[in-house]
TIVO-2410 file (N, C-alpha, C; in nm, 3 decimals):
# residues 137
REC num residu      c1      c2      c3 atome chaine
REC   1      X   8.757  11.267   4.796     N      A
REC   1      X   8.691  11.150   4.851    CA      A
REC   1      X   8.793  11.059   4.921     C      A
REC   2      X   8.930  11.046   4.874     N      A
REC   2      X   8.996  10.961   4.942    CA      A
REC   2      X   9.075  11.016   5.092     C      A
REC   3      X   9.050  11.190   5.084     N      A
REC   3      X   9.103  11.258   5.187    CA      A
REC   3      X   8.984  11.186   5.312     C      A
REC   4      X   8.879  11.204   5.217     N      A
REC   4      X   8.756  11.198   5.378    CA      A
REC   4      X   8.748  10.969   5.398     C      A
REC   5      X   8.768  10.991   5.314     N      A
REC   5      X   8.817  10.781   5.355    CA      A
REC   5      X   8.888  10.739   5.453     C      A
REC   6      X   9.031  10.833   5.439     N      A
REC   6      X   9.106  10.841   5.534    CA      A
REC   6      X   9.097  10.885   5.677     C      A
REC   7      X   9.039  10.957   5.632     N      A
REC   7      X   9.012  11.018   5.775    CA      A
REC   7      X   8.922  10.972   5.865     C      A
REC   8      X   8.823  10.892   5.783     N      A
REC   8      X   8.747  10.831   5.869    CA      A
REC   8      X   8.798  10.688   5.911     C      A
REC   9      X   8.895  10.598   5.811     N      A
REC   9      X   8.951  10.517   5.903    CA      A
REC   9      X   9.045  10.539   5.989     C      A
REC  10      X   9.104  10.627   5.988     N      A
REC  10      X   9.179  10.688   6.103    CA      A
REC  10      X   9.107  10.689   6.193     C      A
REC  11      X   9.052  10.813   6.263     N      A
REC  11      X   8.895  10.761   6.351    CA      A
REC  11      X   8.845  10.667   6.410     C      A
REC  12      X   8.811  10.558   6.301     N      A
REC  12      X   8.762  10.402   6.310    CA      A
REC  12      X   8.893  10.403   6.418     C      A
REC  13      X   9.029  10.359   6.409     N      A
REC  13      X   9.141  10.330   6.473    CA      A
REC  13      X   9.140  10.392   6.578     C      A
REC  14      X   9.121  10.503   6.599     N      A
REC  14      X   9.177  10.602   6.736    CA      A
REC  14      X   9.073  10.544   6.813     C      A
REC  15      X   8.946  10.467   6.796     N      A
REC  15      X   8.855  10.483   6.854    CA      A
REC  15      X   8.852  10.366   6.969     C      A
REC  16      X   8.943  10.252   6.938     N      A
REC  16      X   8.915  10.147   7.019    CA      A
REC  16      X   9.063  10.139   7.048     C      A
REC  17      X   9.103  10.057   7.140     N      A
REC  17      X   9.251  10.027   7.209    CA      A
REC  17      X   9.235   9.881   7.270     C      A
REC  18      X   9.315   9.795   7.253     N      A
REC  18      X   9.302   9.683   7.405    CA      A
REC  18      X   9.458   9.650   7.405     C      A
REC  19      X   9.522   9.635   7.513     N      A
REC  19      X   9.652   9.592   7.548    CA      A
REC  19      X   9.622   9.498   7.669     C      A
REC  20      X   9.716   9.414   7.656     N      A
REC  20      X   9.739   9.272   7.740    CA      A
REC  20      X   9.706   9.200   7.749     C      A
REC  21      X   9.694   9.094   7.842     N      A
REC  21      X   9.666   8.955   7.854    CA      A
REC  21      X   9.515   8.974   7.940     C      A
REC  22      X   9.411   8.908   7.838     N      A
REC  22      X   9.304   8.931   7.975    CA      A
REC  22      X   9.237   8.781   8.053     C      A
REC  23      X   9.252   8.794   8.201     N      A
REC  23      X   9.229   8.685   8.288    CA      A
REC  23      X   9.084   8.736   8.347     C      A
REC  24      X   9.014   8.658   8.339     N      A
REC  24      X   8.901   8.693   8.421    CA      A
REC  24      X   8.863   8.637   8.564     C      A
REC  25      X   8.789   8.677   8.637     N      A
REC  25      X   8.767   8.668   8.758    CA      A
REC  25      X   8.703   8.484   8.769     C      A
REC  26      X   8.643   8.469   8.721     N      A
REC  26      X   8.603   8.322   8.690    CA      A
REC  26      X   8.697   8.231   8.655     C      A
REC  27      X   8.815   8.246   8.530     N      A
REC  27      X   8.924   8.189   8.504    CA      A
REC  27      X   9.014   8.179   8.663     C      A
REC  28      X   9.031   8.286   8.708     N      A
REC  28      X   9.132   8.305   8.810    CA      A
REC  28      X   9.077   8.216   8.921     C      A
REC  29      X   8.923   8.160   8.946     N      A
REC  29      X   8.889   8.118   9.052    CA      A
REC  29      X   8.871   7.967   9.021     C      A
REC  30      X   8.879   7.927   8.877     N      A
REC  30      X   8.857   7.813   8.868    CA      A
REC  30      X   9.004   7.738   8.834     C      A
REC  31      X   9.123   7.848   8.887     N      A
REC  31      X   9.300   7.753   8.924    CA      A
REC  31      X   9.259   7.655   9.086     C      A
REC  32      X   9.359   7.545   9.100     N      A
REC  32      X   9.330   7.545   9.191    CA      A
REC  32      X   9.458   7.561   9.315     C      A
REC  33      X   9.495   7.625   9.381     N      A
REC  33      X   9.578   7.614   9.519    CA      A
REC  33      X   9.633   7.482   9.542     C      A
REC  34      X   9.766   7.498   9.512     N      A
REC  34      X   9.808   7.359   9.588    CA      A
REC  34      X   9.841   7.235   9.469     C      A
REC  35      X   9.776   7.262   9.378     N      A
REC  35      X   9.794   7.204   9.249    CA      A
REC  35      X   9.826   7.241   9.157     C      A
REC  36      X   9.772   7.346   9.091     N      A
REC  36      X   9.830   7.395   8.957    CA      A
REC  36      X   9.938   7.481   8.989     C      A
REC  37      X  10.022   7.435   8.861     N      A
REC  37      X  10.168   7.504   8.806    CA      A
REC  37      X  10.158   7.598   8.754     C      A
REC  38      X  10.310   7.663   8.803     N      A
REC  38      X  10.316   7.795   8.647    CA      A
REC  38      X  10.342   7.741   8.533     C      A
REC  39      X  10.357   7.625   8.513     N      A
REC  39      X  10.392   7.601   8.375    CA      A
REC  39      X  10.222   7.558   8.303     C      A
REC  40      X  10.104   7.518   8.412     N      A
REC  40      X   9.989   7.500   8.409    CA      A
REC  40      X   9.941   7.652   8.331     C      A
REC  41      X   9.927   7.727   8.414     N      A
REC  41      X   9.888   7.895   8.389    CA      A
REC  41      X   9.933   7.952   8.272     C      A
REC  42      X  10.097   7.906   8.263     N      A
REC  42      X  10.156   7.993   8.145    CA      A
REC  42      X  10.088   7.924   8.015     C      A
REC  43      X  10.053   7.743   8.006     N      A
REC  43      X  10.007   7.729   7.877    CA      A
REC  43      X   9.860   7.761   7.838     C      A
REC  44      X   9.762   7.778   7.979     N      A
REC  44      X   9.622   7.844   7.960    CA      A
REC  44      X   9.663   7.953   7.896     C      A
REC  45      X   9.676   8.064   7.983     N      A
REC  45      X   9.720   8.213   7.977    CA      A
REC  45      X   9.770   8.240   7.901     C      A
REC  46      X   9.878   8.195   7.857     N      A
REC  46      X   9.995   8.275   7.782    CA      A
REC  46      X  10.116   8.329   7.877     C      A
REC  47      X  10.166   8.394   7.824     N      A
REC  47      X  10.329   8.472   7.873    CA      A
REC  47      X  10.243   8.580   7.992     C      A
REC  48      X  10.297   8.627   8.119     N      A
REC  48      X  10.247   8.696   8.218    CA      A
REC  48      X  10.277   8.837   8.169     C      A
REC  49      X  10.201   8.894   8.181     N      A
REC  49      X  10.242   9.047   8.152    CA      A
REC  49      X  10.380   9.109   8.222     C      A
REC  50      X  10.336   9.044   8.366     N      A
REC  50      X  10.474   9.035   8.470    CA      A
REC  50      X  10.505   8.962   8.536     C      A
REC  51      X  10.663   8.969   8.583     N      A
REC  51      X  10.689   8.811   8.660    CA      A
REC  51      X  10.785   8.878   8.773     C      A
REC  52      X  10.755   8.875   8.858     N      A
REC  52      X  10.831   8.917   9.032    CA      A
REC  52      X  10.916   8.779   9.082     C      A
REC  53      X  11.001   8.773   9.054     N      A
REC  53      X  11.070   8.679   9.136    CA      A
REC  53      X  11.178   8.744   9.261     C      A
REC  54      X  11.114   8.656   9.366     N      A
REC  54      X  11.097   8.715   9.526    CA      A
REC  54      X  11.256   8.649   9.585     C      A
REC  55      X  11.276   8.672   9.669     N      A
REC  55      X  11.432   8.621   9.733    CA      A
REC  55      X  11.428   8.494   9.765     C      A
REC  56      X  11.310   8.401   9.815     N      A
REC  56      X  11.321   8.292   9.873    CA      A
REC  56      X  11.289   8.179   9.753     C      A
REC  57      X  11.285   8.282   9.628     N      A
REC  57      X  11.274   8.149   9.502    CA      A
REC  57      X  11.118   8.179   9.442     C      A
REC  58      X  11.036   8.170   9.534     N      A
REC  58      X  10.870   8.206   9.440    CA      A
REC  58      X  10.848   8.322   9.364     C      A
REC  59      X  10.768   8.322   9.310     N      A
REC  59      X  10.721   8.394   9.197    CA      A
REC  59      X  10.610   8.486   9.213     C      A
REC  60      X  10.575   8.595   9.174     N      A
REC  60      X  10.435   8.641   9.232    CA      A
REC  60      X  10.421   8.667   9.066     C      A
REC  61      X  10.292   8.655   8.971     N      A
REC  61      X  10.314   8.707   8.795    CA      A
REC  61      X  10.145   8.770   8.794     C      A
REC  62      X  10.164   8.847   8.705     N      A
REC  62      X  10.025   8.924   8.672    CA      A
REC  62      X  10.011   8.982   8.541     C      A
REC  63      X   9.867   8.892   8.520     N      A
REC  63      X   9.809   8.921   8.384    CA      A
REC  63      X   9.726   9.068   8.375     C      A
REC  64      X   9.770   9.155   8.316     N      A
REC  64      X   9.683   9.296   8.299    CA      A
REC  64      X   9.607   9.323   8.216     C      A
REC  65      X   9.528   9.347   8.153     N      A
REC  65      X   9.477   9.383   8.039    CA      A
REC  65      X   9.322   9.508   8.075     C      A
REC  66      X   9.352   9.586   7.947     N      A
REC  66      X   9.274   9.706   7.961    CA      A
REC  66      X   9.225   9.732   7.799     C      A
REC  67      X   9.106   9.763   7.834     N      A
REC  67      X   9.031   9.815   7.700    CA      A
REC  67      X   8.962   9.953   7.662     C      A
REC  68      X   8.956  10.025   7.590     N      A
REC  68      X   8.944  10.140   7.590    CA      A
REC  68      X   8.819  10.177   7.440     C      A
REC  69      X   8.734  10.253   7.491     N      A
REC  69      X   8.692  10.238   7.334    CA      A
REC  69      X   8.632  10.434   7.358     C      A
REC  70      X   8.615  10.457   7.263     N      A
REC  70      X   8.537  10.638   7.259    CA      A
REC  70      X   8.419  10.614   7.224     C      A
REC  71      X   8.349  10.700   7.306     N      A
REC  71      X   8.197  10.678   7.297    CA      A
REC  71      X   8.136  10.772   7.150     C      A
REC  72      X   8.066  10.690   7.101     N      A
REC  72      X   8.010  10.727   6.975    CA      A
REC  72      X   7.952  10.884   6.932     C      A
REC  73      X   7.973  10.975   7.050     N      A
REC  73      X   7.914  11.097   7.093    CA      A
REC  73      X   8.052  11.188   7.061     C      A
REC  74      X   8.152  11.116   7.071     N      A
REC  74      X   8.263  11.181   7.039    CA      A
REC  74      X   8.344  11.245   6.924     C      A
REC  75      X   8.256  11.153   6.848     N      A
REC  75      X   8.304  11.203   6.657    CA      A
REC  75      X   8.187  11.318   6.596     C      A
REC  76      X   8.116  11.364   6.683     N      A
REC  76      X   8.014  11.447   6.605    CA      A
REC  76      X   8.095  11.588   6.612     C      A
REC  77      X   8.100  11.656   6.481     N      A
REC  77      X   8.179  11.772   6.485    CA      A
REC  77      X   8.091  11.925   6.572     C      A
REC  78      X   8.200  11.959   6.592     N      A
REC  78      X   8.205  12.083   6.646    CA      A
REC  78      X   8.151  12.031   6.810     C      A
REC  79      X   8.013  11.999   6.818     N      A
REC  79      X   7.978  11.932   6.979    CA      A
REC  79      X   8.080  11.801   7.048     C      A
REC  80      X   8.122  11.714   6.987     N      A
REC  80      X   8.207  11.594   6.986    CA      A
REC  80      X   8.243  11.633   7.143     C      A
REC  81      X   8.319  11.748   7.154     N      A
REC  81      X   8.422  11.742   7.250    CA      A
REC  81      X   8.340  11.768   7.408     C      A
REC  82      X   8.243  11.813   7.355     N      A
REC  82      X   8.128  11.858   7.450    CA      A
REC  82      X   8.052  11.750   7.552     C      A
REC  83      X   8.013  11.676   7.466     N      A
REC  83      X   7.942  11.549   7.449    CA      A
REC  83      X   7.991  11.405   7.462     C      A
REC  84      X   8.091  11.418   7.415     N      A
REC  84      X   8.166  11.254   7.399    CA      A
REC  84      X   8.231  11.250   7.546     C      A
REC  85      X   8.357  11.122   7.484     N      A
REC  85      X   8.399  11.070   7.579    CA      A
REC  85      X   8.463  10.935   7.585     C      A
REC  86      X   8.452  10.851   7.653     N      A
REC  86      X   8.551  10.725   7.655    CA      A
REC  86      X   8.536  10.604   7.809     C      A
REC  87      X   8.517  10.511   7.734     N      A
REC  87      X   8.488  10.423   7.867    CA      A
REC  87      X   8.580  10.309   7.849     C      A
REC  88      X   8.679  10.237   7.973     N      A
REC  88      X   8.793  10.195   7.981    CA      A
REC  88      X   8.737  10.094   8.108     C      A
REC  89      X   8.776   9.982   8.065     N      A
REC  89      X   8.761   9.831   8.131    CA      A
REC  89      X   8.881   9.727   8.117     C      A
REC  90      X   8.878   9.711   8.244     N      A
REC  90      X   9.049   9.628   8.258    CA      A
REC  90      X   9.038   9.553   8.382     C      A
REC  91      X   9.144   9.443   8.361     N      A
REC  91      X   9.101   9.302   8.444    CA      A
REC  91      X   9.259   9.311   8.498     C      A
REC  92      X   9.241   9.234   8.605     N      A
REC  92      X   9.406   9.186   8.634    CA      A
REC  92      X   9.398   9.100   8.753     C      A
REC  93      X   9.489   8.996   8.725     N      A
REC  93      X   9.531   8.904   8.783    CA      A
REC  93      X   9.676   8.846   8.822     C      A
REC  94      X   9.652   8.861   8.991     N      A
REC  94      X   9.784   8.865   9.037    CA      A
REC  94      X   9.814   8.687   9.081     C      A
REC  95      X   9.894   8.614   9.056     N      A
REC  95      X   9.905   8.495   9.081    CA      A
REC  95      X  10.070   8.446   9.181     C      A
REC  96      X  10.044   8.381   9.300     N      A
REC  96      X  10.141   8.381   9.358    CA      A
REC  96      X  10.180   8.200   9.385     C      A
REC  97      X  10.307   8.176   9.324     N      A
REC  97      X  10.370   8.035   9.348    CA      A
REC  97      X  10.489   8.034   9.413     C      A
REC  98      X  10.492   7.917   9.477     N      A
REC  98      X  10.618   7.901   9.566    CA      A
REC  98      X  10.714   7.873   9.492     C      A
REC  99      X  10.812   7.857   9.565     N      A
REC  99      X  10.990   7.798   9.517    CA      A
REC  99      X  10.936   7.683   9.389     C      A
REC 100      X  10.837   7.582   9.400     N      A
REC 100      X  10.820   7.482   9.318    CA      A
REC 100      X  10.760   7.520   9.214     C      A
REC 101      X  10.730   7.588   9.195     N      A
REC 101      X  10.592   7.655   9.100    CA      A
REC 101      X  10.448   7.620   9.110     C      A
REC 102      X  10.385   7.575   9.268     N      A
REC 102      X  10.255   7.566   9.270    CA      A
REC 102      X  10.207   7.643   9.336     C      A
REC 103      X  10.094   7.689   9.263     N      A
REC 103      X   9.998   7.804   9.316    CA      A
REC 103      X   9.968   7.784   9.448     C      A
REC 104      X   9.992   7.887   9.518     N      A
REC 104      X   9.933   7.942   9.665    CA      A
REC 104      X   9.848   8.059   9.704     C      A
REC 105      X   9.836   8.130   9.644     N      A
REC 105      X   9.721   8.209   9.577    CA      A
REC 105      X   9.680   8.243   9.504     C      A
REC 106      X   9.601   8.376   9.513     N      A
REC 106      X   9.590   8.423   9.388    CA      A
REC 106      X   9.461   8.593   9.422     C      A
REC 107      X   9.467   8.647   9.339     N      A
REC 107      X   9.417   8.781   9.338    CA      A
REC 107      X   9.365   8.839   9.203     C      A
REC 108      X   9.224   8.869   9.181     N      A
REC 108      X   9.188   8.886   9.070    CA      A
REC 108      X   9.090   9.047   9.072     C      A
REC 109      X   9.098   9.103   9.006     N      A
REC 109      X   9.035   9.229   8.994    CA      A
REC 109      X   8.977   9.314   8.823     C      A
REC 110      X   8.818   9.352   8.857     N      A
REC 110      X   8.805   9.380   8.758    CA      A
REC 110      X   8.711   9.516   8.765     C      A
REC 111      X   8.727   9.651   8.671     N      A
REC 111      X   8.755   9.757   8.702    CA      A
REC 111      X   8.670   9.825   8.517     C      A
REC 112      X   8.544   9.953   8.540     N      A
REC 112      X   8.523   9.988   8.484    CA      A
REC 112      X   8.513  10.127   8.484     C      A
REC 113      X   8.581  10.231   8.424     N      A
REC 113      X   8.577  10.403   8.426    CA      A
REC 113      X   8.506  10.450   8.307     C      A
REC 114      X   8.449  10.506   8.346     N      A
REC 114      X   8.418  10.578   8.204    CA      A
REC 114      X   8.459  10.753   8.268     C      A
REC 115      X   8.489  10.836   8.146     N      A
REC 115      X   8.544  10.971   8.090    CA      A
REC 115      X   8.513  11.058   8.043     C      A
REC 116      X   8.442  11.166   8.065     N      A
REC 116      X   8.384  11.267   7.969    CA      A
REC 116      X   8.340  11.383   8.009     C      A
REC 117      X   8.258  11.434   7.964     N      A
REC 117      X   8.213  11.576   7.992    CA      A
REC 117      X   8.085  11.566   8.019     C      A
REC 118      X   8.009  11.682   8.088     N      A
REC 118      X   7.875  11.659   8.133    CA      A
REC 118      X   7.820  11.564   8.247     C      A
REC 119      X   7.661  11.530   8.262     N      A
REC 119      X   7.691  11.458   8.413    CA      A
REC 119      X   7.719  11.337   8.390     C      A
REC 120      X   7.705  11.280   8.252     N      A
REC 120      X   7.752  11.162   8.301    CA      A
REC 120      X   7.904  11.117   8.276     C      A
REC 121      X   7.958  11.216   8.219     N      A
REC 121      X   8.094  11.234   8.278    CA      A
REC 121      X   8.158  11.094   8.305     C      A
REC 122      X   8.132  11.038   8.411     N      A
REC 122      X   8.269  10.969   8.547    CA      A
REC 122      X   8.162  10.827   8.473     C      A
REC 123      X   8.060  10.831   8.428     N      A
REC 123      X   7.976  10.695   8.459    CA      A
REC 123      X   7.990  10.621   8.292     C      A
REC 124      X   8.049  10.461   8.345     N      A
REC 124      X   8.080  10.374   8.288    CA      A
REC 124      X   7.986  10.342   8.199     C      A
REC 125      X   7.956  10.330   8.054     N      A
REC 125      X   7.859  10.321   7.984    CA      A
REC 125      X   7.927  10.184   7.858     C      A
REC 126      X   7.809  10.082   7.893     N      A
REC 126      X   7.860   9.955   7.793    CA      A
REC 126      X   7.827  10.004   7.660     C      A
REC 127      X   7.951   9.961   7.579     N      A
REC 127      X   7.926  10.003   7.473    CA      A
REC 127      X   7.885   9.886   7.378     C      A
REC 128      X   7.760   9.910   7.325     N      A
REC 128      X   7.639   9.820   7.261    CA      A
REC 128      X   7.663   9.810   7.070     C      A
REC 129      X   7.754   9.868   7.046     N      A
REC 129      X   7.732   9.865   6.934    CA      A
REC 129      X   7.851   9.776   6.853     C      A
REC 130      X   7.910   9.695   6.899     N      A
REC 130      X   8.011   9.609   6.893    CA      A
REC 130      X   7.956   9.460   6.895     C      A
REC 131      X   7.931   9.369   6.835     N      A
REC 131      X   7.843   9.221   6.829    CA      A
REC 131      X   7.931   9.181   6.943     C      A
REC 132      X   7.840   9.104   7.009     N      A
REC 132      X   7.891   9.017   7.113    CA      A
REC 132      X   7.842   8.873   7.085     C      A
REC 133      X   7.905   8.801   7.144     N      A
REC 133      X   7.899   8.651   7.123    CA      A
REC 133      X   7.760   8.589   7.223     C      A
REC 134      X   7.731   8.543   7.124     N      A
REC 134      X   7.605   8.481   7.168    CA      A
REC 134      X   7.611   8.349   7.350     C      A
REC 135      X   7.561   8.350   7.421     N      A
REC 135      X   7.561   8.271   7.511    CA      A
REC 135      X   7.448   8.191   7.527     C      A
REC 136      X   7.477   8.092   7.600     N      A
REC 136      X   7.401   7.994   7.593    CA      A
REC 136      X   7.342   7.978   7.702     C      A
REC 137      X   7.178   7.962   7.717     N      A
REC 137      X   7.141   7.958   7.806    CA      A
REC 137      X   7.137   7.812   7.932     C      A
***
């Protein structure tokens, strides 16, 4: 019993992933040009995933973040491999400041794959079985 415990939180683990900083397309549009700092961004945001510093002194920095989870079709034995699969969603935001540190642009992108076998294969499927936070109408 504690072999099959294990193994299934193992599983539980392999099954989801998220790495980085995530900026969203709405966050990124509501900086404004001309005003906000990197020192503005860095205390919203956090630390940049990356930071480009250019020859003439500015900065170009970008927040990445990607999420990964296996589709629930994937743990069924023997078919699993047949059937399953994996759908991967990731944001990124490229932010560009001058010599002073105020924003002069900015570039935001957001990106959904899904992975698998069969036809739906290539097609991005939300995965529903994770609580989401309630919104307000």
């Amino acid at each position: 019993m504690k072999k099959l415990t294990l193994l299934l939180f193992c599983l539980l683990l392999a099954a989801c992933v998220s790495a980085g900083v995530e900026v969203t397309q709405n966050q990124v549009a509501s900086l404004q040009k001309g005003v906000t700092t990197y020192s503005d961004v860095v205390a919203r945001f956090g630390k940049p995933t990356s930071v480009m510093l250019r020859s003439d002194g500015s900065k170009i920095v970008s927040y990445v973040y990607v999420h990964s989870q296996a589709r629930p079709q994937s743990f069924i034995p023997i078919i699993g491999p047949f059937v399953g699969g994996a759908d991967a969603k990731s944001n990124a935001a490229t932010l560009v400041f001058d010599n002073n540190g105020i924003l002069t642009d900015y570039y935001a992108s957001e990106t959904n794959v899904g992975a698998g076998t069969g036809a739906a294969g290539g097609t991005y499927r939300e995965q529903t079985d994770q609580p989401r936070e309630a919104t307000q109408p």
